[in-house]
Phi, psi and omega in degrees: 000155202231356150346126166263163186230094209265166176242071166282120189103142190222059151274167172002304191259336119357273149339306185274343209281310175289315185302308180305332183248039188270313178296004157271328168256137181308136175282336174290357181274338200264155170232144169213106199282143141181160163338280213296153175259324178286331201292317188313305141330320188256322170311302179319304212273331183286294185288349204038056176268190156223131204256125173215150151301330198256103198275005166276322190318307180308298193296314167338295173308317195301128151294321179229117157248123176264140152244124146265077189222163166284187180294327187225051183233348212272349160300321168296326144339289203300297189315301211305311206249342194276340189286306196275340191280129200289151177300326198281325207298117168301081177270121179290122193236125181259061230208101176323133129075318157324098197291163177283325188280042150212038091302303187304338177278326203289327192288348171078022209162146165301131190232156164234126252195108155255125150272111200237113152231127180268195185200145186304352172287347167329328189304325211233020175053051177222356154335116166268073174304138145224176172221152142219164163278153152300127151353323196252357173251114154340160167293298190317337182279307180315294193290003167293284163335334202268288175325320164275324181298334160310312189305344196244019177168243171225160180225146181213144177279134178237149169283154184330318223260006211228021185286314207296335203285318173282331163298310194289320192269359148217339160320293175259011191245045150268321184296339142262031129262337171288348159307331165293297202304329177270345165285332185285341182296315214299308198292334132015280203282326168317323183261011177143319177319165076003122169337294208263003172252350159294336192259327147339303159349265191286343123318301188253034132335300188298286182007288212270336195277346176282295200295321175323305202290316165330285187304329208243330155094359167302149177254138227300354172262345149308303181274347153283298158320333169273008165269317217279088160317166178281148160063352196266179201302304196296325184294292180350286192302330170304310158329283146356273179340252180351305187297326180255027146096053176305321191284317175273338150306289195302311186292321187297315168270055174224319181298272190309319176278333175299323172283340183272334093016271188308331202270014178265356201225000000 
C-alpha cells in the first residue's frame, strides 16, 4: 500500500503498530513524530522508518494519522495540527478515554475520525483492538483501518458506548494477568521451581489456555470442567478460587476501571 502513515507520537504502542505493519508498508510511507530525539533515534535504527520532530511537517503529508499522545497532552496536539491536516486524511484516534465528538470540536472541521483502543500485546502481534467511526469515514476507509489493526493482533467494530467497557476488559487487562502469571510463578517458587522456569510455566498456561477459548469455540466453564477430575488436584485448587472470591475480585476491578475510564471523557 502506498499511504503515507504518520505517527504523532512514537510511544510503545505507536512503535508496535508501525512495526506490525511494515511488512505491508513501505517503511519510507511511515512517520514517527515525538519530542524526544534519542526516542526518535532508537526507533530510526529498528524500523528504517522516518522519524521528525515537527508534527505540522509531518501531518501535511499524512493519508492515515495516528495520534498517539497521552490524555493530557493531545489537545495542545491537536490545537497544534489541525490546520495542516488533508480533508481526505483518516485520523486515527488511540487517546485512553476520549470520545470522537469531542475530537472532532477540537478539529474546528469536519474530519474523519476513527476511534481505537488497542492493548500492549500488539508489541508481541497479539492486540486485541476494537474501533468505531465518525460519519464521515466510509466502510471502505473503516476496513482499511480494520486491515491494519490486523496485522498487529485482532480487531473488532464496536459501538462508541462499548469503549470504556473495552478499556477495562482489554485495554487494561494484560496487567492483571501478568499478576496472575506472576502470582501463580511465586507459588511456583515457594514449591521448589526455579524463578525463570516458574514464570515459563505460567506463562505459557495462560497462552495455551487463551488459545483453547479462541480456537475450540467452547465455552470457558466448559473447558474448565474438562480439567476438573472428580476428587482430583484441579477441582480442590477451584474450590480455593471461589472460595476466596476470584470471580468478584476480576468483576470489581473491571468495575472500577471502567468507572474510571467514563471519568476521562
Amino acid at each position: 500500500m502506498d499511504e503515507n502513515i504518520v505517527f504523532i507520537g512514537a510511544g510503545n504502542m505507536a512503535a508496535a503498530i508501525a512495526e506490525g505493519i511494515l511488512p505491508k508498508f513501505k517503511a519510507e510511507n511511515i512517520t514517527l513524530t515525538d519530542i524526544s530525539k534519542d526516542r526518535l533515534n532508537y526507533i530510526k535504527e529498528k524500523l528504517s522508518v522516518k522519524t521528525s520532530t515537527d508534527n505540522k511537517k509531518a501531518a501535511i503529508s499524512a493519508d492515515i494519522l495516528f495520534l498517539a499522545v497521552k490524555p493530557n497532552v493531545y489537545k495542545n496536539i491537536i490545537s497544534e495540527i489541525k490546520d495542516c491536516v488533508k480533508k481526505e486524511c483518516i485520523i486515527v484516534s488511540i487517546i485512553a478515554g476520549q470520545s470522537i465528538e469531542k475530537i472532532e470540536k477540537l478539529f474546528e472541521k469536519e474530519v474523519k475520525i476513527v476511534r481505537v483502543m488497542p492493548n500492549t500485546p500488539a508489541l508481541v502481534g497479539e492486540g486485541m483492538s476494537a474501533a468505531c467511526a465518525n460519519k464521515f469515514v466510509s466502510d471502505y476507509e473503516f476496513d482499511k483501518i480494520m486491515y491494519i489493526l490486523n496485522l498487529i493482533g485482532k480487531a473488532e467494530k464496536v459501538p462508541e458506548y462499548l469503549m470504556d467497557i473495552v478499556t477495562a476488559v482489554s485495554g487494561s487487562s494484560p496487567a492483571y494477568v501478568f499478576m496472575f502469571i506472576e502470582a501463580m510463578a511465586d507459588a511456583a517458587v515457594e514449591g521448589g521451581m526455579p524463578r525463570n522456569q516458574a514464570y515459563k510455566f505460567a506463562a505459557q498456561s495462560v497462552l495455551g489456555a487463551a488459545k483453547m477459548v479462541l480456537e475450540t469455540g467452547l465455552h470457558p466453564a466448559v473447558l474448565k470442567d474438562n480439567v476438573c477430575s472428580p476428587a482430583g488436584t484441579t477441582i480442590e485448587a477451584v474450590a480455593e478460587l471461589e472460595k476466596l472470591g476470584m470471580r468478584n475480585a476480576v468483576i470489581s476491578a473491571i468495575r472500577v476501571c471502567r468507572k474510571k475510564s467514563e471519568s476521562l471523557t
